[in-house]
C-alpha positions in Angstrom: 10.7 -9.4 -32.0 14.2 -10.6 -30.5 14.5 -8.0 -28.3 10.4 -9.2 -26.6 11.3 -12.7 -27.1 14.4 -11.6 -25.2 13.3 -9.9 -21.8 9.7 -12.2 -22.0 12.5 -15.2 -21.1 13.8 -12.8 -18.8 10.7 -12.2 -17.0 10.5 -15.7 -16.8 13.7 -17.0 -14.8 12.9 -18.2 -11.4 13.7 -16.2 -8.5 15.6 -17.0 -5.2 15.5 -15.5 -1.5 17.7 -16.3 1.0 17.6 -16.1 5.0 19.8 -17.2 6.9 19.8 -17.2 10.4 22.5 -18.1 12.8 22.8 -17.0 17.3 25.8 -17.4 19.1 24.1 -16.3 22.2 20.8 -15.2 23.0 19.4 -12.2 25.3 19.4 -13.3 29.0 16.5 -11.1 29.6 14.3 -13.3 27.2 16.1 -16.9 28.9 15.4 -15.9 32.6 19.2 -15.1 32.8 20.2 -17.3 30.7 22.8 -16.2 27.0 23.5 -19.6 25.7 26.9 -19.1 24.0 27.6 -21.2 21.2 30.6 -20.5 18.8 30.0 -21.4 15.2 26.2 -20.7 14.4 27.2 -17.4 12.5 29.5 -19.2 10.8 26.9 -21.6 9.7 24.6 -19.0 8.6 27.8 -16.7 7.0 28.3 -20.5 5.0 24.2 -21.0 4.0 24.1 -17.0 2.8 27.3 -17.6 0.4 25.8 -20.9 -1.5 22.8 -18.9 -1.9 24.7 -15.6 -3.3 26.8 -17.9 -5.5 23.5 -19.7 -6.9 22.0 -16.2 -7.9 19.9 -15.9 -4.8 19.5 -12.5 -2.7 20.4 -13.6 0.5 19.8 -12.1 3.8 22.2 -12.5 7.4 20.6 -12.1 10.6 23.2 -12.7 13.5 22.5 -12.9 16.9 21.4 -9.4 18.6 19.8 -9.4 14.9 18.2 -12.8 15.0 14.8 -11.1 16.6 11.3 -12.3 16.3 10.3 -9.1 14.3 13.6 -9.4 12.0 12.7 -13.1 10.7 8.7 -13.0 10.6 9.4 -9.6 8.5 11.6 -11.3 6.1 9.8 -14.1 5.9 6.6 -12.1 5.2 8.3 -10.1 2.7 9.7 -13.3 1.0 6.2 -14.4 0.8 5.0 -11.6 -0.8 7.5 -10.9 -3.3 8.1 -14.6 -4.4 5.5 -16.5 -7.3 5.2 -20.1 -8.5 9.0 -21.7 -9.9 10.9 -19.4 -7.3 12.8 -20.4 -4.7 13.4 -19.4 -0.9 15.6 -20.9 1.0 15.8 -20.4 4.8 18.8 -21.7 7.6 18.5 -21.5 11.0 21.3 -22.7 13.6 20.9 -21.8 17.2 19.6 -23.5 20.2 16.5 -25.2 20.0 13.5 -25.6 22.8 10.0 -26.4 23.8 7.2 -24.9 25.4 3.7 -26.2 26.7 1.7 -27.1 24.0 -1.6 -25.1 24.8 -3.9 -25.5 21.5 -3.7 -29.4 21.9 -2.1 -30.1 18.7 1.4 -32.0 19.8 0.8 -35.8 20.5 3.7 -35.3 23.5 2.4 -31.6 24.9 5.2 -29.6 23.7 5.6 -27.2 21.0 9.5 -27.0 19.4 10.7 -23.8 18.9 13.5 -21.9 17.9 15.5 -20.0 20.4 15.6 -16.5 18.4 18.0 -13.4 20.2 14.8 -11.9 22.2 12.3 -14.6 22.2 11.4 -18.4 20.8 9.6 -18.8 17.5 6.9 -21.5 18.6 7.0 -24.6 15.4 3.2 -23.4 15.2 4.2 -20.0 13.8 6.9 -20.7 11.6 5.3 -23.5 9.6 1.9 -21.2 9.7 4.0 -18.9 7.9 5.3 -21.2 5.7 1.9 -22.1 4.5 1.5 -18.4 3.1 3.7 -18.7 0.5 1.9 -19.3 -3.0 1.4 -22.2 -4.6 4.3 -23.2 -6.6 7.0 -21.9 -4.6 9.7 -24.3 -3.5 11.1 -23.8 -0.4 14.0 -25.5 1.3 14.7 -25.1 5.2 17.8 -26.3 7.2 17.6 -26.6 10.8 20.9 -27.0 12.5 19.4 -27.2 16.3 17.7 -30.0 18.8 14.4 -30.5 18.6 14.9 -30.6 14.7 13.6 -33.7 13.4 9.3 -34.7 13.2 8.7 -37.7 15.4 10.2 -39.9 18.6 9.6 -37.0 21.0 8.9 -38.9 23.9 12.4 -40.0 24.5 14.8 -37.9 26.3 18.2 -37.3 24.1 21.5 -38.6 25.6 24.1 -36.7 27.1 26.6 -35.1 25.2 29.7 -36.0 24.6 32.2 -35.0 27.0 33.6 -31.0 26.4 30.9 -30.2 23.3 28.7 -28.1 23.1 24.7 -29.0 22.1 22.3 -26.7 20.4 19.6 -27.3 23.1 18.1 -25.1 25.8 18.4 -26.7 29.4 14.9 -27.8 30.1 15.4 -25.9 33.5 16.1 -22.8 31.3 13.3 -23.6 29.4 10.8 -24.0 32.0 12.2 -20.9 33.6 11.7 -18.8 30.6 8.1 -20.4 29.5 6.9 -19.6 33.3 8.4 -15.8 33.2 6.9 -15.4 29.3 3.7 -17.6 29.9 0.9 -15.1 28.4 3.5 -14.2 25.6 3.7 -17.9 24.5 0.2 -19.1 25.3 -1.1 -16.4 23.1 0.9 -17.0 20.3 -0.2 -20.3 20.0 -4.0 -19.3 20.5 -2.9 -16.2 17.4 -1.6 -19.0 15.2 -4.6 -21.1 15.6 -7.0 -18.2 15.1 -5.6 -17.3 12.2 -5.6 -20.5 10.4 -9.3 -20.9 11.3 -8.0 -24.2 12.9 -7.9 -26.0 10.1 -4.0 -26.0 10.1 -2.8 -29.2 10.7 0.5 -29.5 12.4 3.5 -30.9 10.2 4.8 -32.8 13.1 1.6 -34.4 14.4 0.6 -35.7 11.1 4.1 -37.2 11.0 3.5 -39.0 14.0 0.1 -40.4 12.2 1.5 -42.0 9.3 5.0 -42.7 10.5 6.5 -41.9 7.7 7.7 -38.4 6.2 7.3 -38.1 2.7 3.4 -39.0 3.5 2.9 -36.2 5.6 1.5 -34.1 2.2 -1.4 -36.2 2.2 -2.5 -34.6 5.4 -1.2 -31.4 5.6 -3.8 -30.3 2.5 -3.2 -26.6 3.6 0.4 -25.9 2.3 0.3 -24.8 -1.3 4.1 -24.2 -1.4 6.5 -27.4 -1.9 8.8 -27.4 1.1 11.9 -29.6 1.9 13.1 -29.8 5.6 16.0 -31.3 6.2 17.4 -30.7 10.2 20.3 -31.6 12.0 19.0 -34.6 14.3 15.9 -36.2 15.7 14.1 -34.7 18.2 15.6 -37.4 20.6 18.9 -36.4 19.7 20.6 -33.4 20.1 22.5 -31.6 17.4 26.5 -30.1 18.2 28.0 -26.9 17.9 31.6 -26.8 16.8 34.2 -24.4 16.3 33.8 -22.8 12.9 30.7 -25.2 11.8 28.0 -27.0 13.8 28.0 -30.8 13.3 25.3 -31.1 10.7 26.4 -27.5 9.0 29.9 -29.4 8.6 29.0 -32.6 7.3 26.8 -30.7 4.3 29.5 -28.4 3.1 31.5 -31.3 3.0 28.7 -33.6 1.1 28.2 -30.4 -1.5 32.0 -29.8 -1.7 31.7 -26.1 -3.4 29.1 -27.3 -5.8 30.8 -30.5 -7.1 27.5 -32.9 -5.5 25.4 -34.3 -8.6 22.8 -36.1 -6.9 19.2 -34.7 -6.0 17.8 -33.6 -2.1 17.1 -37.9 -1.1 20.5 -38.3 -1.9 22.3 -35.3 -0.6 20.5 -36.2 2.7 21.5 -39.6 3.0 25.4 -38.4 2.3 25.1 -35.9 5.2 23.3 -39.0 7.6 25.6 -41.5 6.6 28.6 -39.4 7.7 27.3 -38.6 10.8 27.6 -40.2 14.1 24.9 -42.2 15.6 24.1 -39.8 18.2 22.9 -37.3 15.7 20.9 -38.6 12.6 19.6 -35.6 10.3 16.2 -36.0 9.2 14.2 -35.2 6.1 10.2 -34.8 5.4 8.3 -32.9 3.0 5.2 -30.7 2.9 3.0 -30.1 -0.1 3.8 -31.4 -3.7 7.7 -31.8 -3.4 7.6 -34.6 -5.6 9.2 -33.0 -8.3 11.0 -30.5 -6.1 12.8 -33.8 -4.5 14.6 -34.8 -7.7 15.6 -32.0 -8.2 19.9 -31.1 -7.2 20.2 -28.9 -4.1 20.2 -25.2 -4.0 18.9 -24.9 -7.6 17.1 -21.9 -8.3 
């Protein structure tokens, strides 16, 4: 009887996935000739991946010529699969961030964000699409260390950077360039997203922009069954920095979790990072599904 009782509380432990994802430099032959060099967004992911391994999580590295399309929607899908209500996923990206046309009319400012992956961008469409097909229950927690990171204020251009650093954003030249060489690629991704949530998938970031406030944005995204936590390096009117061993925002959070030695649950641990950062770059949090509980709870915990 000790030994059922035994492996029955085994069996019922959570479980936790990691991916994270970090590109110092991108193929030129998916950026019209563009690479976009950064220095420390392997660093950043190398950082995410060892929290994760030391909180029991299996964690998974993709870096740069890794950092494909195929690579994350596979790990992502296979996360999905394997993981059941109580686990725990927790998925970093930190690389450049862009835009494209918004063609299936669902971005108030006619621009989808994306992330700038090693041979391609991940349109915001897919990756919260895939988000949504997690099962109900599962608590997932995504960092974005990029521009175009937050939910709202899109329509105002973000301000230079300081002088000699290095931001996480795609030129809009570049990304004109690249949406104009890779139109049909992009525009049918969008249309494949929309498809296959029957169009009843409402977008995280437009729903934002309804109720103006994040933590409300449950209310109206009724499709997400997982409880997710987003917490990214700026607002999308800012622009996030790359540094020399850590991105700005990547930096700041080590720093705020200090090896494990924070005590204070995910509204707090946010509001350490923003109030140590400058003005110029404000990390943002909002929440999808029923993260009420998820919320209180301390970072990273499986």
């Amino acid at each position: 009887m000790v030994a059922t009782s035994s492996g029955s509380s085994a069996a019922a432990k959570p479980r936790g996935l990691s991916l994270n994802i970090g590109l110092n430099a991108v193929s030129a032959a998916a950026y019209g000739g563009w690479d976009g060099p950064l220095a420390a967004c392997e660093f950043d992911a190398n950082d995410m991946a060892a929290i994760a391994r030391k909180k029991g999580m299996k964690a998974t590295v993709l870096l740069t010529k890794k950092a494909t399309r195929a690579n994350l929607l596979a790990a992502m899908r296979s996360a999905a699969k394997a993981l059941k209500s109580g686990d725990f996923f927790f998925l970093t990206y930190s690389g450049h961030g862009g835009q494209v046309p918004d063609t299936n009319n669902d971005e108030p400012d006619k621009k989808d964000e994306t992330w700038c992956l090693y041979d391609g961008q991940l349109i915001d469409d897919e990756l919260y699409f895939e988000l949504s097909r997690f099962k109900a229950g599962v608590r997932i927690l995504l960092l974005s260390d990029s521009c175009h990171s937050g939910s709202v204020a899109r329509e105002l251009a973000p301000p230079p950077p300081p002088p000699g650093q290095r931001v996480k954003l795609m030129p809009e030249s570049v990304a004109r360039r690249t949406y104009q060489e890779h139109q049909a690629f992009y525009d049918k991704l969008q249309a494949d997203v929309a498809a296959a949530a029957r169009k009843t998938f409402t977008d995280p970031d437009a729903a934002l922009a309804q109720v103006g406030a994040a933590a409300e944005a449950t209310a109206l995204v009724g499709k997400f069954n997982p409880a997710v936590i987003l917490i990214s390096g700026c607002q999308d009117n800012q622009t996030s920095m790359d540094g020399e061993h850590n991105g700005a925002f990547t930096e700041q959070l080590l720093k705020i979790w200090d090896a494990g030695a924070f005590r204070g649950d995910y509204n707090a641990f946010h509001a350490h990072i923003r109030s140590g950062m400058p003005r110029s770059q404000s990390p943002n949090l909002f929440v999808l599904g029923r993260a009420a509980t998820f919320l209180k709870q301390k970072p990273f915990t499986v």
